[in-house]
C-alpha positions as CSV (number, residue, x, y, z in Angstrom):
1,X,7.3,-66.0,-34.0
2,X,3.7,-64.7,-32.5
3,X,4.9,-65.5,-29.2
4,X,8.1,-63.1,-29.8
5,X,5.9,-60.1,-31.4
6,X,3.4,-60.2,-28.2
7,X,6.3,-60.1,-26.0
8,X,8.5,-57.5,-28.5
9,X,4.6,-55.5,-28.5
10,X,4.8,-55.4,-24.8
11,X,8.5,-54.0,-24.6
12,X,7.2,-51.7,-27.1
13,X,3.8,-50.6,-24.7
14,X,6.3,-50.7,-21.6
15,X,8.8,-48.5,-23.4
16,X,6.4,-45.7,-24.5
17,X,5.4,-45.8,-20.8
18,X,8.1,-45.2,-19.7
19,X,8.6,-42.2,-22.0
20,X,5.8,-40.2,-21.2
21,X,6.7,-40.9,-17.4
22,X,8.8,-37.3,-17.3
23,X,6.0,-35.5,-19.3
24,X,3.2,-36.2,-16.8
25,X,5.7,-35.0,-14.3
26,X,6.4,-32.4,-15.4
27,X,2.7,-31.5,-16.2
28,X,2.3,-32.0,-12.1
29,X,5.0,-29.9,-11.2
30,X,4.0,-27.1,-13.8
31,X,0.4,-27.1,-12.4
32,X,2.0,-26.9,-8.5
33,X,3.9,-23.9,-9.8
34,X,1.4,-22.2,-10.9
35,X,-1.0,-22.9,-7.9
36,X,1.7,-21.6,-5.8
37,X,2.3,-18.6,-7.8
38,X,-1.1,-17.6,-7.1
39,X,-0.7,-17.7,-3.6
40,X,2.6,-15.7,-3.6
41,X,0.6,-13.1,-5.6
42,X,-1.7,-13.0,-3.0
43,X,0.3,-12.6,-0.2
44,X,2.1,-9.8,-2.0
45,X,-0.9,-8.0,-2.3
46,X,-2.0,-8.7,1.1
47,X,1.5,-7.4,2.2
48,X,0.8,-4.4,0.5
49,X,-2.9,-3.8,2.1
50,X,-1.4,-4.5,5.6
51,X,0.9,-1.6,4.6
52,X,-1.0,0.5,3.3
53,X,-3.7,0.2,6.2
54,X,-0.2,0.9,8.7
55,X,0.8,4.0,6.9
56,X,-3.1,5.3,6.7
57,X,-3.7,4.6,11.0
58,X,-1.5,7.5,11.9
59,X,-4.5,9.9,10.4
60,X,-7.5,7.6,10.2
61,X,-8.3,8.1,14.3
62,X,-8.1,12.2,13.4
63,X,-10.8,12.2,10.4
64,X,-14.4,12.9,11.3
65,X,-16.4,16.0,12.2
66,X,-17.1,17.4,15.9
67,X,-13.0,17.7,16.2
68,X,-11.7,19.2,19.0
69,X,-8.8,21.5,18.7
70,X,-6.7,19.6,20.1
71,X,-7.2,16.6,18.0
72,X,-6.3,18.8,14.9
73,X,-3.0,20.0,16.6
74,X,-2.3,16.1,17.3
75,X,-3.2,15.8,13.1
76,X,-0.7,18.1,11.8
77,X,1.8,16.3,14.0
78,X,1.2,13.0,13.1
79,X,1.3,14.5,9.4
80,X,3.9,15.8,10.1
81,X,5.6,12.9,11.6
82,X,4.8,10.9,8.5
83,X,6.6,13.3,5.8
84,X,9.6,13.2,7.9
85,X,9.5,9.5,8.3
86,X,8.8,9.2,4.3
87,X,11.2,12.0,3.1
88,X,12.4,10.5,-0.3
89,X,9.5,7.8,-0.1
90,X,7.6,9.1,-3.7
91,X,3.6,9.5,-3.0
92,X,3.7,9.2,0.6
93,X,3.7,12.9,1.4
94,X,0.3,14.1,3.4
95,X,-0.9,17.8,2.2
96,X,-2.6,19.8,4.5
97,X,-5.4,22.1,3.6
98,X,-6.3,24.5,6.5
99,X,-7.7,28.0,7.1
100,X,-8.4,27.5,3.3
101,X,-4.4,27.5,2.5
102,X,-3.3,24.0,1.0
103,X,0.8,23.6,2.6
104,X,2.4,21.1,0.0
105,X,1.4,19.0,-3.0
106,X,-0.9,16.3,-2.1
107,X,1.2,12.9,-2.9
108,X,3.8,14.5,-3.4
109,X,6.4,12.5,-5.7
110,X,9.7,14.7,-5.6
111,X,9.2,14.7,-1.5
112,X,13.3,15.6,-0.7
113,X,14.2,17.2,2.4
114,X,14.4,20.7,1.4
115,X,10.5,20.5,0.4
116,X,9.6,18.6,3.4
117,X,11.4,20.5,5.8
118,X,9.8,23.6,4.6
119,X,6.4,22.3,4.6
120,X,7.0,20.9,8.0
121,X,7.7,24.4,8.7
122,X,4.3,25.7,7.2
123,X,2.3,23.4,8.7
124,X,3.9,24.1,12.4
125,X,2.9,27.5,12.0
126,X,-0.6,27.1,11.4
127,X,-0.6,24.4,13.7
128,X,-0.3,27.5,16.2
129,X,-3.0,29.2,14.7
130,X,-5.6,26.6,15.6
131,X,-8.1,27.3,18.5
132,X,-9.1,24.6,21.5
133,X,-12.2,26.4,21.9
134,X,-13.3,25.3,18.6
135,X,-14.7,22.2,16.7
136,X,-13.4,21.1,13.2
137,X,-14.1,18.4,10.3
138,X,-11.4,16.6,9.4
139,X,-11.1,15.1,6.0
140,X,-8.9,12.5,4.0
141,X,-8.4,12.4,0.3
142,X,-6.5,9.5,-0.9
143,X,-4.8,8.8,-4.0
144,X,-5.7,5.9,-6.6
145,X,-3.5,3.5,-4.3
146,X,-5.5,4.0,-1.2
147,X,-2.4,6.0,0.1
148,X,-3.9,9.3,2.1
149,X,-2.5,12.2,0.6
150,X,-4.2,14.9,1.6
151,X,-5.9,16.3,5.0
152,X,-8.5,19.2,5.1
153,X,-8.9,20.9,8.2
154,X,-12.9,23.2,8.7
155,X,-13.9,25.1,11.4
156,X,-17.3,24.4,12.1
């Protein structure tokens, strides 16, 4: 009778075993979820950075002081450029403040045609108004996302 409780007791030790077999597998996979979920995360937010660094070069090359004319003409074209490209796109509308006039609202979120278009329009004209002769400082103001969304234009 021992001898068949020892080997009843080692069914029994086998059998539990065996039971808790899908828990700690599960436990691995849960952890391997979650480790991967925190690299998805990142790359998302990486994503994001690349982005926003992409949409920010078309003005980063034009901010600084000792600005030719020439490079502020090239500015309000490459801004813009960038509300025609973004018409619709809510933030990712570039003000301009020049000549101490501010053309649009900087980040814009109801950026539809009819606004950009007229803007586009504003900003050509003073675009005209801008002398070679002269030097400028060219600012950026960004919003809380890093996004520029506004670009000030001094004479010097």
């Amino acid at each position: 009778m021992k001898r068949f409780l020892k080997s009843q007791k080692g069914i029994v030790y086998f059998s539990v075993l065996l039971s808790m077999l899908p828990i700690l597998i599960m436990g691995i996979g849960i952890g391997v979820y979650n480790s991967a979920q925190g690299t998805i995360r990142e790359a998302t937010s990486q994503m994001s950075s690349q982005e926003k660094d992409l949409y920010n070069s078309s003005f980063i090359a034009y901010i600084g002081t000792n600005k030719k004319g020439i490079d502020v003409r090239s500015c309000i074209d490459a801004i813009i450029s960038s509300n025609t490209t973004h018409i619709g796109d809510p933030g990712k509308f570039v003000a301009l403040t020049i000549n101490g006039t501010t053309i649009g609202v900087p980040g814009n979120q109801n950026n539809t045609d009819t606004e950009v278009q007229n803007c586009n329009s504003q900003m050509s004209s003073q675009k005209t108004t801008v002398n070679l002769g002269k030097r400028y400082t060219i600012t950026g103001m960004y919003d809380t996302n890093g996004l520029v969304k506004e670009i000030t234009v001094e004479e010097e």
